[in-house]
C-alpha positions as CSV (number, residue, x, y, z in Angstrom):
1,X,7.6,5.7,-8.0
2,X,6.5,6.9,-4.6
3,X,3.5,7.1,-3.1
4,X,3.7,11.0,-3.1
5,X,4.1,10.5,-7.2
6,X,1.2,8.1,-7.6
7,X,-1.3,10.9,-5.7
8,X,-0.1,13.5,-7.5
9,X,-1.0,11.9,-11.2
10,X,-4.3,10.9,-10.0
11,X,-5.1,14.0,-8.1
12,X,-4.1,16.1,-11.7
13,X,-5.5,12.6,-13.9
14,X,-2.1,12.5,-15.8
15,X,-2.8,9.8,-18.5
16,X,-0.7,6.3,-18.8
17,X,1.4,5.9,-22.1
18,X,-1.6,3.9,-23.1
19,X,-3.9,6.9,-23.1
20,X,-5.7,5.3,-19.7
21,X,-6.9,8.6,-17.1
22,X,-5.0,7.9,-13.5
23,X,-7.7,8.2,-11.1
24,X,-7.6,6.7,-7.6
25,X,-10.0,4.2,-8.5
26,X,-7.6,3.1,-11.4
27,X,-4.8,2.9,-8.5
28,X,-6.7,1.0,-6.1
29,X,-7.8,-1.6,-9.3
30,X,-3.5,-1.9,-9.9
31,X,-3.0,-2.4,-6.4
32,X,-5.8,-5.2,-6.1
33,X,-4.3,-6.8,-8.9
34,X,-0.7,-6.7,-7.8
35,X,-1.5,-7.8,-4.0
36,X,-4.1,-10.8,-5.6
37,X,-1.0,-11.5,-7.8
38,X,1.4,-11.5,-5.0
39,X,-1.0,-13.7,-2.9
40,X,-0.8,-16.5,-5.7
41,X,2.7,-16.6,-6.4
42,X,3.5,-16.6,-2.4
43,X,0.4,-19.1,-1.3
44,X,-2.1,-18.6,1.0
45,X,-0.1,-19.2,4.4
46,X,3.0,-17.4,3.3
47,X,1.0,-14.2,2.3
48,X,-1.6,-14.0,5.5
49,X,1.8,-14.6,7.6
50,X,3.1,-11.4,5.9
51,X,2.9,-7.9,6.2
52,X,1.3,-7.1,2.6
53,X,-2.3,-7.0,3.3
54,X,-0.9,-3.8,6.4
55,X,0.8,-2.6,3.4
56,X,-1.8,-2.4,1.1
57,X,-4.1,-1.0,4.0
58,X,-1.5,2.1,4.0
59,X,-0.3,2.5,0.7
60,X,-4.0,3.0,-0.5
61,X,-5.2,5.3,1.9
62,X,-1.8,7.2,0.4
63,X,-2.4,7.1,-3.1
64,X,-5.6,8.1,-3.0
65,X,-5.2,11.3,-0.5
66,X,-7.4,10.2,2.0
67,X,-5.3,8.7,4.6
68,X,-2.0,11.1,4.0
69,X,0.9,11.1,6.1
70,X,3.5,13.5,6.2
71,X,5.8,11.0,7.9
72,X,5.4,7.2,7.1
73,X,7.6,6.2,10.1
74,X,4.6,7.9,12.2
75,X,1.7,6.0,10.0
76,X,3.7,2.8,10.0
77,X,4.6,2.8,14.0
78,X,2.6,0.3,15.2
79,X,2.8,-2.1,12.5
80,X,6.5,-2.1,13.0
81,X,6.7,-2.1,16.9
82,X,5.3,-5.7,18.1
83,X,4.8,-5.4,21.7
84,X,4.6,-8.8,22.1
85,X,7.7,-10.0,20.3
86,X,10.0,-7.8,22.9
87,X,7.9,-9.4,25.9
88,X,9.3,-12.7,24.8
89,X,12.9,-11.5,24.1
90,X,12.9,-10.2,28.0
């Protein structure tokens, strides 16, 4: 499902199989849960050393409309570029 999908039922409030309205809220609440579920599986140092809490940053200001980008390599640009990683390759 991609993030352009999971706008478009909340923007409209297409209903879950289960009857439940999709709002944004009701993304952002699955997102929490997932991330806080990812955190506990993976363990405290192994999730702060990854990228997920960026991702979750992005991927919510997507779902809900109010960060929305066109392009994701654009929105995602300096979270993939690390300046300081090529300085050390040199």
């Amino acid at each position: 499902i991609s993030r352009s999908q999971l706008w478009q039922w909340a923007k409209h409030q297409a209903k879950t199989d289960k009857g439940q309205v999709i709002t944004a809220d009701y993304l952002l609440k699955v997102l929490d849960e997932e991330v806080a579920q990812l955190a506990k599986e993976m363990g405290e140092q192994r999730f702060k050393a990854s990228k997920i809490p960026q991702a979750k940053k992005h991927l919510a200001g997507q779902i809900t409309g109010k960060d929305y980008a066109d392009f994701l390599t654009s929105l995602l640009y300096e979270d993939i570029v690390v300046l300081e990683d090529l300085k050390a390759k040199i």
